[in-house]
GUKOL-23233 format. One record per residue (C-alpha): residue number from 1; x, y, z. Coordinates in Angstrom, 1 decimal. Each point is the difference from the previous one (the first is absolute). Layout:
% residues N
<NUM, <X, Y, Z>>
...
***
This chain:
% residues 192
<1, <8.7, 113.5, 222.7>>
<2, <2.9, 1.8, -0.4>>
<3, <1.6, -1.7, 3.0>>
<4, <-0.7, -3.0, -1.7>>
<5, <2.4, 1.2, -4.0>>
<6, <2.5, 1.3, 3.3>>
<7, <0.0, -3.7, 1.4>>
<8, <0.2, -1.9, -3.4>>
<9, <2.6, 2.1, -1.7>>
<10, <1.9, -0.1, 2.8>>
<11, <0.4, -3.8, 0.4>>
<12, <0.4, -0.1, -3.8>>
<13, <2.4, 2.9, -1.1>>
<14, <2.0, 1.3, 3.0>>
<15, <-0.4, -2.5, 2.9>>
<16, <0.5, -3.1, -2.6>>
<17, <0.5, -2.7, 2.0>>
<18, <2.7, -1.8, -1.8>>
<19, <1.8, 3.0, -1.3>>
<20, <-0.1, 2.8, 2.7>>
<21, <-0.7, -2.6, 3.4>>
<22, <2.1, -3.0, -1.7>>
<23, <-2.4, -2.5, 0.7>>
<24, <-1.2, -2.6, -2.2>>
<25, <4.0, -0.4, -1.3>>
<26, <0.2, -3.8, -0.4>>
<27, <-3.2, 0.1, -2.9>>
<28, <1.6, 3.3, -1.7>>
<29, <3.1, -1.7, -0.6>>
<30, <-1.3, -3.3, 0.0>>
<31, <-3.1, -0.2, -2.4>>
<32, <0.7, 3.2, -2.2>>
<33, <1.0, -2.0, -3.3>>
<34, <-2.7, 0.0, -1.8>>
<35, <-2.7, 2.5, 0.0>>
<36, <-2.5, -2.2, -0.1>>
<37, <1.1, -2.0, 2.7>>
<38, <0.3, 3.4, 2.4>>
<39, <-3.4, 1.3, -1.2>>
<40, <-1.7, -3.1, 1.1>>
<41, <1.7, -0.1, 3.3>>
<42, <-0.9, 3.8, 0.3>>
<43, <-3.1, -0.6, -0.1>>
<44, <0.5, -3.0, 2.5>>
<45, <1.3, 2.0, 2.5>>
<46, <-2.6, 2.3, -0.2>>
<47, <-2.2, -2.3, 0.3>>
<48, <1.8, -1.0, 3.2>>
<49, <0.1, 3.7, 1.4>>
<50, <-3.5, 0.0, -0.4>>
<51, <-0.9, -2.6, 1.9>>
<52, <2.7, 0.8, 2.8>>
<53, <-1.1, 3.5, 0.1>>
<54, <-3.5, -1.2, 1.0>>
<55, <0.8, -2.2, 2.3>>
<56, <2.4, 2.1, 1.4>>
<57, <-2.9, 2.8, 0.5>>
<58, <-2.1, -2.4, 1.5>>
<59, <2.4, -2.0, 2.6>>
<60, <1.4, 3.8, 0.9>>
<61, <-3.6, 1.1, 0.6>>
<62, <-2.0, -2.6, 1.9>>
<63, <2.1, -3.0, 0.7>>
<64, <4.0, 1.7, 1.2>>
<65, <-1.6, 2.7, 1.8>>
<66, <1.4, -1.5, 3.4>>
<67, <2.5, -2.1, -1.3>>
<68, <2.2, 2.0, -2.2>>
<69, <2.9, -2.5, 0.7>>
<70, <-2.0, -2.3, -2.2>>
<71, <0.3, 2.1, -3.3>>
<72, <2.8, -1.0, -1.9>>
<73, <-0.7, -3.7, 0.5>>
<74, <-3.6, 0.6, -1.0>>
<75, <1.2, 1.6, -3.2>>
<76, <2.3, -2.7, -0.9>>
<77, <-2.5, -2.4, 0.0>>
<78, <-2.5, 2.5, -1.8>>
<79, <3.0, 0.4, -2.6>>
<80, <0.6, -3.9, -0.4>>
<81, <-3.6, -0.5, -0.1>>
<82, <-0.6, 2.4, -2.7>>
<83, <2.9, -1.3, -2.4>>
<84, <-1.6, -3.6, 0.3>>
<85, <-3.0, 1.2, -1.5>>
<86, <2.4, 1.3, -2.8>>
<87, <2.0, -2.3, -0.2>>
<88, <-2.8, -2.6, -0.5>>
<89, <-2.2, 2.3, -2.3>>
<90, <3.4, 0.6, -2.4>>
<91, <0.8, -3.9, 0.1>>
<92, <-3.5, -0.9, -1.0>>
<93, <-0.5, 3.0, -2.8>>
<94, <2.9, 0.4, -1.3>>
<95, <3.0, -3.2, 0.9>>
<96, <2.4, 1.6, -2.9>>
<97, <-0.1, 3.3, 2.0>>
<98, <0.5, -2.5, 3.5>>
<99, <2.8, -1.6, -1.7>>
<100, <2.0, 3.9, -1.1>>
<101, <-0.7, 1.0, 3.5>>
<102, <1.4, -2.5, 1.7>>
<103, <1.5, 0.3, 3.8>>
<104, <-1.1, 3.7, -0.6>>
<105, <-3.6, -0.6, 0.7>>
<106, <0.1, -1.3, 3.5>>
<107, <2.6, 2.1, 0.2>>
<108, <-3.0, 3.1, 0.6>>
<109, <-0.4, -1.2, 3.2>>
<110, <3.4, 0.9, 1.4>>
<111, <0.1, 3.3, -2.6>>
<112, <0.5, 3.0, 2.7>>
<113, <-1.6, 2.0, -2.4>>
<114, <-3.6, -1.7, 0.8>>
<115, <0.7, -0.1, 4.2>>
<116, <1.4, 3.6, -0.6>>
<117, <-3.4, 0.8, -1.1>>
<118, <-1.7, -1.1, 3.0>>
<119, <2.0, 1.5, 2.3>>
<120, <0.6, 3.4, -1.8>>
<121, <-3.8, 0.0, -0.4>>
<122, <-1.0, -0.7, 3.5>>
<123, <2.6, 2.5, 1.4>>
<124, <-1.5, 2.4, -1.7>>
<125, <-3.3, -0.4, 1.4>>
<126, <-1.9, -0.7, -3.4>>
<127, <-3.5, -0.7, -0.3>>
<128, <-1.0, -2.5, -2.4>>
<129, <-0.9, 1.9, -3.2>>
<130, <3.7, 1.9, 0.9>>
<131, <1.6, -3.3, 0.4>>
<132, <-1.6, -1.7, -3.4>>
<133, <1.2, 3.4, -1.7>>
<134, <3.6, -0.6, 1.5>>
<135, <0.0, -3.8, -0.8>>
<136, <-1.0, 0.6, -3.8>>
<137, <2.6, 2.7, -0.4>>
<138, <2.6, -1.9, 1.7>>
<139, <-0.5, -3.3, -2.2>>
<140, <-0.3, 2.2, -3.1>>
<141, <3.5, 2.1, 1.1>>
<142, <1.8, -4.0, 0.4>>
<143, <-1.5, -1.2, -3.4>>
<144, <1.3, 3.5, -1.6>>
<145, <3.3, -0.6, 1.4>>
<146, <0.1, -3.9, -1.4>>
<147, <-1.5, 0.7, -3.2>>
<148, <2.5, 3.3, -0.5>>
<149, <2.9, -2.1, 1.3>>
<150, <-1.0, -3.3, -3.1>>
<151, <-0.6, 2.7, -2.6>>
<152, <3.7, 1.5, 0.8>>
<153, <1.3, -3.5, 0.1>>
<154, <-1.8, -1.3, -3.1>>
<155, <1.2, 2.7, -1.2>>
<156, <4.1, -0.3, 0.9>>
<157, <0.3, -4.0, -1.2>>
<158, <-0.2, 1.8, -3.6>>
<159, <2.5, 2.2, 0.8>>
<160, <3.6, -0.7, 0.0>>
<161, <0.9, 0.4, 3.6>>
<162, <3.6, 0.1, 1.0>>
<163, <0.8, -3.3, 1.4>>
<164, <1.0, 1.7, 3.7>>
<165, <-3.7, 1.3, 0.9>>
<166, <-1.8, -3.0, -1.3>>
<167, <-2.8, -1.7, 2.3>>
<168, <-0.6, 1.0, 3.4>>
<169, <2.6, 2.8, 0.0>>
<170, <-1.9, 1.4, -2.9>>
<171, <-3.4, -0.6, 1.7>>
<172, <1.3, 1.9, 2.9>>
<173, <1.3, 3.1, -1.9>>
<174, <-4.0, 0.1, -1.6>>
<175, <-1.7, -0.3, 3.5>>
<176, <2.3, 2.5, 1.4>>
<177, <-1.0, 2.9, -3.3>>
<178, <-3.5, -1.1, 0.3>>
<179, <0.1, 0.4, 3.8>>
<180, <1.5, 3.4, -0.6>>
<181, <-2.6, 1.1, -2.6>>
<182, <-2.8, -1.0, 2.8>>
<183, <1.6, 2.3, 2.6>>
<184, <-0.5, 3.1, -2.5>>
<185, <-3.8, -0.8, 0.6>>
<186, <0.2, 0.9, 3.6>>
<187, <1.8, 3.7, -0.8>>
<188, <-2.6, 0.5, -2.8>>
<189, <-3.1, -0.3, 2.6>>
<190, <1.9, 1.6, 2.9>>
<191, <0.7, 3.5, -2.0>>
<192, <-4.4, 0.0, -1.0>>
***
């Protein structure tokens, strides 16, 4: 069980996808508006992780065993398999959250963050409970990075912001502190 809190807070805190591996970028910059808007696709790519992470475990396990050349395509099509399912399910339940997302729906299926997660999981020889774990604290560390990164930049359009640092040079500045403030995680854990 412990193993298990190692494996979560690991993929949430100090192995965050998005701010300590970088991956995941385009939708932190991207979608990060609104906090709404980054909740909901959170929990999308969750969702997503989930599903791949599962997949993943079960293609690594009893289909690749001979064929590991075959992964990465298989994963692909795991991935864009999965964010059709989302996609339809958000289009059908909720069309006003289709429309905010946008291009950055489909857009899951080429998110590094989600093939990272398949790779990283099988390299590491997870089993399936392991790889669930991983998955769910992965998806939860890329919705806390989009849902801190909208509550910053809600939070700056009330601000008067010099004119120089405005828009993506200002979004850049808040990735690169909040990327920072992850790292301290990984010294924190270390020194237990």
């Amino acid at each position: 069980m412990e193993n298990l809190l190692w494996i979560f807070i690991s993929a949430l805190l100090i192995n965050n996808f998005t701010l300590a591996y970088f991956l995941g970028i385009c939708p932190f910059l991207g979608v990060s508006g609104k906090l709404e808007t980054a909740f909901r696709l959170g929990l999308a790519n969750i969702f997503v992780m989930l599903i791949t992470s599962l997949w993943a475990w079960i293609l690594n396990t009893f289909v690749l065993t001979h064929a590991p050349y075959l992964r990465l395509i298989s994963f692909i099509i795991v991935i864009a398999s999965a964010v059709q399912l989302v996609e339809m399910a958000v289009k059908k339940m909720s069309p006003a959250l289709f429309k905010a997302l946008g291009i950055f729906l489909p857009l899951i299926t080429t998110n590094c963050a989600i093939l990272g997660l398949a790779l990283f999981q099988t390299n590491k020889g997870y089993d399936l409970v392991e790889g669930l774990v991983y998955a769910l604290g992965a998806g939860g560390g890329v919705t806390l990075a989009l849902v801190l990164m909208a509550g910053i930049r809600e939070e700056t359009k009330i601000m008067d912001i010099p004119k120089v640092i405005e828009g993506t040079a200002l979004s850049l500045i808040i990735a690169g502190i909040l990327s920072m403030a992850f790292m301290g995680f990984a010294g924190m854990f270390s020194a237990g």
